[in-house]
N, C-alpha and C positions, 0 to 999 in steps of 0.2 A: 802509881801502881804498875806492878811488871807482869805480863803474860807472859807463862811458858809453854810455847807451842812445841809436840814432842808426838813421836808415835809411840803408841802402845809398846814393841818390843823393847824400847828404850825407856822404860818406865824409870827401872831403879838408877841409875843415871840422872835421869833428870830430879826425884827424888833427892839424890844426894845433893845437885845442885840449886834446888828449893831451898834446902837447909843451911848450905852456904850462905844462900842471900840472907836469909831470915838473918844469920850468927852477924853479918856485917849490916846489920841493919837497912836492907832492903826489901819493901813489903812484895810479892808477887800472890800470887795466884795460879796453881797447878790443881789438876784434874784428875789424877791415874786411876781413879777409877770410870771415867766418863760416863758418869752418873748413870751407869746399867741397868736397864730396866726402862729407862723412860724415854719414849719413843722420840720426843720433841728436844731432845737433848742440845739441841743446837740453842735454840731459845737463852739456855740459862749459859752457855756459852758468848753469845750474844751480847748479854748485859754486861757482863765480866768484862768481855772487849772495850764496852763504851765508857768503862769506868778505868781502861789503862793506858797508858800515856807511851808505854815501848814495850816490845814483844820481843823477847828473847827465842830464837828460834835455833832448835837442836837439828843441825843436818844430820843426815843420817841416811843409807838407801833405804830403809823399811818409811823415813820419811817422805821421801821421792814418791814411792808407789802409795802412799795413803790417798786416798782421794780425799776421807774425812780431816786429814792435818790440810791437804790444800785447799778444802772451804773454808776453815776456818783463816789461815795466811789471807786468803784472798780477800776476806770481810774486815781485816785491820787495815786500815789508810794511815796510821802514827810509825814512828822514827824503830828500826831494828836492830835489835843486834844478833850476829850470826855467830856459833859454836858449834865445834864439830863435836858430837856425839862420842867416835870412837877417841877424839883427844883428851876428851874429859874422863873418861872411862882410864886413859893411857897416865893422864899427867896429873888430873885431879881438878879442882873447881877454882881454884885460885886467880889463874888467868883471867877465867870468865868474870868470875866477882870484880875484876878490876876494867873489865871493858865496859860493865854496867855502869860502875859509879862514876867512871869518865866520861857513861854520856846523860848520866842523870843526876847532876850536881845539885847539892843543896844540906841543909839537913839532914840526916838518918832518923829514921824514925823506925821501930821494928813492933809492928802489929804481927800474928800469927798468920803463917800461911793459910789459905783458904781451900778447902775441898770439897768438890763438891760429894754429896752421902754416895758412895756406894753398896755392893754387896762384896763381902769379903771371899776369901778363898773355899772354907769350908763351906760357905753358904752358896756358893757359886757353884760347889762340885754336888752339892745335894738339890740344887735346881736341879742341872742336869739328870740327875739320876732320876727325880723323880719324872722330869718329863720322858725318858725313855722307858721308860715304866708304860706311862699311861697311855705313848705313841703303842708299844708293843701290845699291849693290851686290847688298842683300840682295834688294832689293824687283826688280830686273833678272831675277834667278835664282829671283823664286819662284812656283810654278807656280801655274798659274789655281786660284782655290778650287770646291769646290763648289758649284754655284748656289745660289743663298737658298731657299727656300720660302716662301710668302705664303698668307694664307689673309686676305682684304681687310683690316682695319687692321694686321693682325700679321704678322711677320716672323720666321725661323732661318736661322741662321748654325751655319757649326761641326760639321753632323748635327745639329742640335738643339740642340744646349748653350748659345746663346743667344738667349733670345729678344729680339725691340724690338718694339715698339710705332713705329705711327705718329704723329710730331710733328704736335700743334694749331697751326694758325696757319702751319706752317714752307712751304716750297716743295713742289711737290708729288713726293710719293714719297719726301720725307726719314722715316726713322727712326734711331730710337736704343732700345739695349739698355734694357730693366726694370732692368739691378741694374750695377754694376762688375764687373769683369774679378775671377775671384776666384783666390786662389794656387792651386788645382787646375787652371784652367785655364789661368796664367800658366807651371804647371808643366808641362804639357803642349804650352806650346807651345819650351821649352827642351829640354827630351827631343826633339822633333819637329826642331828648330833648330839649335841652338848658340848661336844667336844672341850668348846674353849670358850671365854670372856667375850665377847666383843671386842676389837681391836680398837685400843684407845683413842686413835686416828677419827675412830667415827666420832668422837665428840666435837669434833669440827667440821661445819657445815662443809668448809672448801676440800674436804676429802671422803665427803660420805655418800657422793651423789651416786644411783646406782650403777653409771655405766664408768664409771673411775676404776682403774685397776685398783683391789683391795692392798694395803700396806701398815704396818707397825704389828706384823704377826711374827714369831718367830720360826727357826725350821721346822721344828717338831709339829706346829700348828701346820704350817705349808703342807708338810709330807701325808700328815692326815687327811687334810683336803683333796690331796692330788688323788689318794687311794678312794675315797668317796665317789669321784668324779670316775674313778675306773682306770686310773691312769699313776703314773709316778712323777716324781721329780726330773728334767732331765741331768742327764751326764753333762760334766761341761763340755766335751767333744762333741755330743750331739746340739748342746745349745751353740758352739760355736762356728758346726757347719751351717747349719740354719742361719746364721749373723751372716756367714759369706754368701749362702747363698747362691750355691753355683758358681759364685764369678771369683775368684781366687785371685789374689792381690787388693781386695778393697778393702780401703781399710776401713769404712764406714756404712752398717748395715740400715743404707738410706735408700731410696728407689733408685737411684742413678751413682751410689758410692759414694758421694760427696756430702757434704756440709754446711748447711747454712742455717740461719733463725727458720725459713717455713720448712726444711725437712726434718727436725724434730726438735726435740722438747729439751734447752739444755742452757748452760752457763747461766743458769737465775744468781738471787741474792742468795748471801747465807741466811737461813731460818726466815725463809719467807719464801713465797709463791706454793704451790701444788701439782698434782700429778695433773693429767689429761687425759681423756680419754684417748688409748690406744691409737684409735682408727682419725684421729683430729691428722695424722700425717701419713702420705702414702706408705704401703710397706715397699720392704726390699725386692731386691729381684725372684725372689721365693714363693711371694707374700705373704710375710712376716710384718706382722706391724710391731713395733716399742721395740725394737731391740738397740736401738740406741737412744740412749737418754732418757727422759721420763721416770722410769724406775726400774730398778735393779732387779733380777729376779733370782730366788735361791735355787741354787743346784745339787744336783744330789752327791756330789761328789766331793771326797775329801780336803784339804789341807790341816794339815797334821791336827790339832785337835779343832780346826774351826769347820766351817762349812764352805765350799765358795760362793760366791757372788757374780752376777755379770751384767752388763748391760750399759753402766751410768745412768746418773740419774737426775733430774731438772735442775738442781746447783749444782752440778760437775761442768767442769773444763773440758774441751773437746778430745782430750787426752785419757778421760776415763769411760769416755761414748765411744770408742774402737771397738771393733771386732775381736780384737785381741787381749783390749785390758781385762784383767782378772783384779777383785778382790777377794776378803772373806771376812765374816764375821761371823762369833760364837755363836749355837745353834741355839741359847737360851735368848741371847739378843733380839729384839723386835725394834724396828728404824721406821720411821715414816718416809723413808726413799725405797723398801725395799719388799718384793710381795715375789709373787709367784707363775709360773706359767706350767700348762699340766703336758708331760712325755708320755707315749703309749710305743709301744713294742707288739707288733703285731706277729704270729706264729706261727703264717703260711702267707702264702700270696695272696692278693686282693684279691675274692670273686666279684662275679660282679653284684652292685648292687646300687641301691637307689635311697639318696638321701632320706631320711625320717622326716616327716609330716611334724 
């Protein structure tokens, strides 16, 4: 059996070249829709891998920057073969059909392609709709929060229950929370709400404990939450001053810039291990705890129709824990690598004042 390992923009490409194999009698296994919706998506990714013998891999630069195509590359240990994306797109599938069957001799056998169930395009454009319904909605009916408390660089939200710090470098008056949103307090704001389902993630003990950053919510649920708490999503400029931290040039938002297993939470297995709590690693020079590795956290700001992403997250490569890497995924999407952290803008300068009891 043959995996086809491919990013998302390079969907119908690889599609086409599914079909190829299928017509020359080669079984594979493709995904385009990566089974949306369901938080643990790696799992059924997972199995697929241990049942395939070579893994057909579409280069591509939207493949480079996936962090989710290089968990999955990273979890095959079996024989590859490489194609280039834009050549197949340029010259057609032909080629490639012929590097597979010379390196998987045998028989032809052609069983159907496998996929796994997604949700289609209309169904996908009416998720969205509806969740921006019920975000605007929610956000129309809900009451003013308690004011912040400041005490000059520091900030509470919540009564207390989160604090931030004032961003280095950001615009003035921007902060951002010390640690993620954690399920105790994701839990409290659903009792308090309605808002949302419980995040699928809690049905596994290794991600429900209270002091675990919450994850498998999507952005609509995030940006709800942030407003509950009295706060927003941040910008990724302001998430990404906070990563440096003051010290400009590092590339790694760790207490000393650098990289290793005890400064943070990273390069696990595919579809295996869990989040940590936040505070399990020192923070940066800021104090910023989790902003590398661990888990991703949604930002408020655009890429073209998705949302972005930042952070990396406990199966990432040290290459999507930077400071600088960016991803994104669709705002209806909810991931078991990816939660939230709450931004506040405050509208005059600190007076002074005295933490909350």
């Amino acid at each position: 059996m043959i995996f086809v390992s491919y990013a998302r923009e390079d969907a119908p490409v690889a599609s086409a070249l599914a079909t190829a194999l299928r017509a020359a009698g080669l079984p594979c296994l493709i995904d385009p829709q990566l089974a949306q919706g369901d938080v643990f998506w790696r799992d059924k990714i997972a199995h697929w891998l241990a049942d395939c013998s070579l893994m057909l891999v579409l280069e591509s630069p939207h493949a480079d920057a996936s962090p989710w195509v290089c968990q999955e590359r990273r979890a095959f240990a079996g024989p590859r073969v490489h194609v280039s994306a834009e050549q197949l797109r340029r010259d057609g599938c032909d080629e490639a059909v012929r590097q597979v069957q010379a390196t998987t001799p045998g028989p032809p056998t052609a069983p159907p392609v496998f996929a796994a169930p997604g949700v289609d395009l209309a169904e996908r454009t009416a998720l969205r709709e509806r969740s921006e319904r019920a975000l605007a909605v929610f956000l129309a009916a809900l009451p003013a929060p308690p004011a912040a408390e400041r005490a000059g660089d520091r900030a509470w939200l919540a009564g207390g229950r989160i604090e931030l710090r004032r961003v280095p470098d950001a615009a003035p008056y921007e902060y951002l929370a010390l640690e993620p949103v954690t399920n105790a307090l994701y839990r409290g704001f659903l009792q308090a709400t309605g808002f949302a389902p419980p995040p699928p993630t809690w049905e596994r003990p290794a991600f429900a404990a209270d002091d675990l950053p919450v994850t498998g919510i999507t952005w609509y649920e995030a940006a709800a939450c942030a407003a509950w708490c009295g706060g927003e999503l941040p910008s990724e400029s302001v998430w990404a001053q906070a990563a440096a931290g003051g010290r400009h040039g590092r590339r790694y938002a760790t207490a000393d810039g650098t990289l290793a297993p005890g400064m943070a939470h990273y390069g696990g297995g595919f579809a295996a291990g869990a989040p940590r709590p936040a505070a399990a690693f020192a923070p940066n020079a800021a104090g910023f705890h989790g902003l590398c590795g661990n888990t991703w956290d949604w930002c408020a700001s655009l890429w073209g129709s998705h949302r972005v992403i930042r952070g990396g997250g406990w199966m990432d490569t040290p290459d999507f824990c930077t400071v600088d890497a960016r991803y994104r995924n669709a705002p209806t999407d909810a991931d078991c690598c990816v939660g939230l952290r709450i931004a506040w803008r405050a509208a005059d300068p600190p007076a002074a004042s005295r933490r909350p009891s």
